[in-house]
C-alpha atoms as one frame of an Amber mdcrd trajectory, in Angstrom:
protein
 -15.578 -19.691 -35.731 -17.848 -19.326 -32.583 -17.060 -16.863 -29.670 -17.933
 -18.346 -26.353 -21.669 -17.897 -24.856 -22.089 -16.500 -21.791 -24.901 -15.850
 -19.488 -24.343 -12.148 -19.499 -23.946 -12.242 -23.327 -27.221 -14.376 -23.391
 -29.054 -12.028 -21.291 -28.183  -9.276 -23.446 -29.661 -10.647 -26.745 -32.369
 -11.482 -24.614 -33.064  -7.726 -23.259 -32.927  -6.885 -27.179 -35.073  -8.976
 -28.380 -37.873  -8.864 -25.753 -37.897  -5.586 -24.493 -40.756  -6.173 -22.079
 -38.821  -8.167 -19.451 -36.197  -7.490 -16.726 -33.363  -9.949 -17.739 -32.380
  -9.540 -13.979 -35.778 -11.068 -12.648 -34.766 -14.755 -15.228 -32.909 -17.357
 -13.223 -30.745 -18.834 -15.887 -32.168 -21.689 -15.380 -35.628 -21.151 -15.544
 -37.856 -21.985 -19.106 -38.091 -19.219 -21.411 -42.382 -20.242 -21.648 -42.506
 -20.622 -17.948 -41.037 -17.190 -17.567 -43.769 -15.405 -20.593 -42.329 -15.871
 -23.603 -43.771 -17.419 -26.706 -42.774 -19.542 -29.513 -41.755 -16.051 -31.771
 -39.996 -15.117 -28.675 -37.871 -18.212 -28.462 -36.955 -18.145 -31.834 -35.596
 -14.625 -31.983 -33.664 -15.586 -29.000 -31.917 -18.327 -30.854 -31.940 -16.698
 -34.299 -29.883 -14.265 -32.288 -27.942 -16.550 -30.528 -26.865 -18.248 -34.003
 -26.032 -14.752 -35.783 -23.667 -13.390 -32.684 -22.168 -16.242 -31.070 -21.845
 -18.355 -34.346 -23.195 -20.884 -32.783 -25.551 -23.608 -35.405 -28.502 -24.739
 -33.289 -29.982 -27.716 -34.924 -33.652 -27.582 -35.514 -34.453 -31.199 -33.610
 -32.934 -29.398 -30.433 -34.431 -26.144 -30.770 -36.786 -27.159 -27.816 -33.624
 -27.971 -25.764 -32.500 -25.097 -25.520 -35.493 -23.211 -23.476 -33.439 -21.693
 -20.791 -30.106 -19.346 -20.497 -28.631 -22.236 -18.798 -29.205 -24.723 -21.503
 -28.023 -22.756 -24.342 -24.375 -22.143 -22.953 -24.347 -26.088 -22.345 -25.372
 -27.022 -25.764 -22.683 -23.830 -27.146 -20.305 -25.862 -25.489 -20.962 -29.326
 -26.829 -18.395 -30.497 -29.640 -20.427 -29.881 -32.992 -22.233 -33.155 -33.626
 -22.781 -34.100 -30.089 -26.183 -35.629 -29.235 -28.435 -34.207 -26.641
């Protein structure tokens, strides 16, 4: 069962898993790699994502989801859904 993703919950796994940013200073919809993060980065985020929310994020659309914005959209795709 998944528990629904929201920015605020987003921004929080964020905060803990790069400490060197200000969550406030990311527009949700800005690129993760735009805003200074790198690859390891990116896939903490989502590891994170995945563990809290419940939420399976298939590895073909791992690069989809690059922004706060586009990880509540795919979380609330029916499972299966194409991008």
């Amino acid at each position: 069962m998944s528990i629904k993703v929201t920015e605020q919950g987003v921004r929080e796994i964020i905060a803990g898993v790069v400490e060197r940013v200000c969550t406030d200073d990311l527009q949700a919809s800005e690129d993760f790699y735009d805003f200074g993060f790198d690859s390891l980065d990116h896939a903490q985020i989502l590891m994170r994502i995945e563990e809290v929310f419940g939420v399976l994020i298939a590895e073909d659309d791992l690069d989809d989801c690059r922004s706060i914005e586009a990880i509540i959209e795919y979380a609330a795709r029916p499972v299966g859904q194409a991008c």
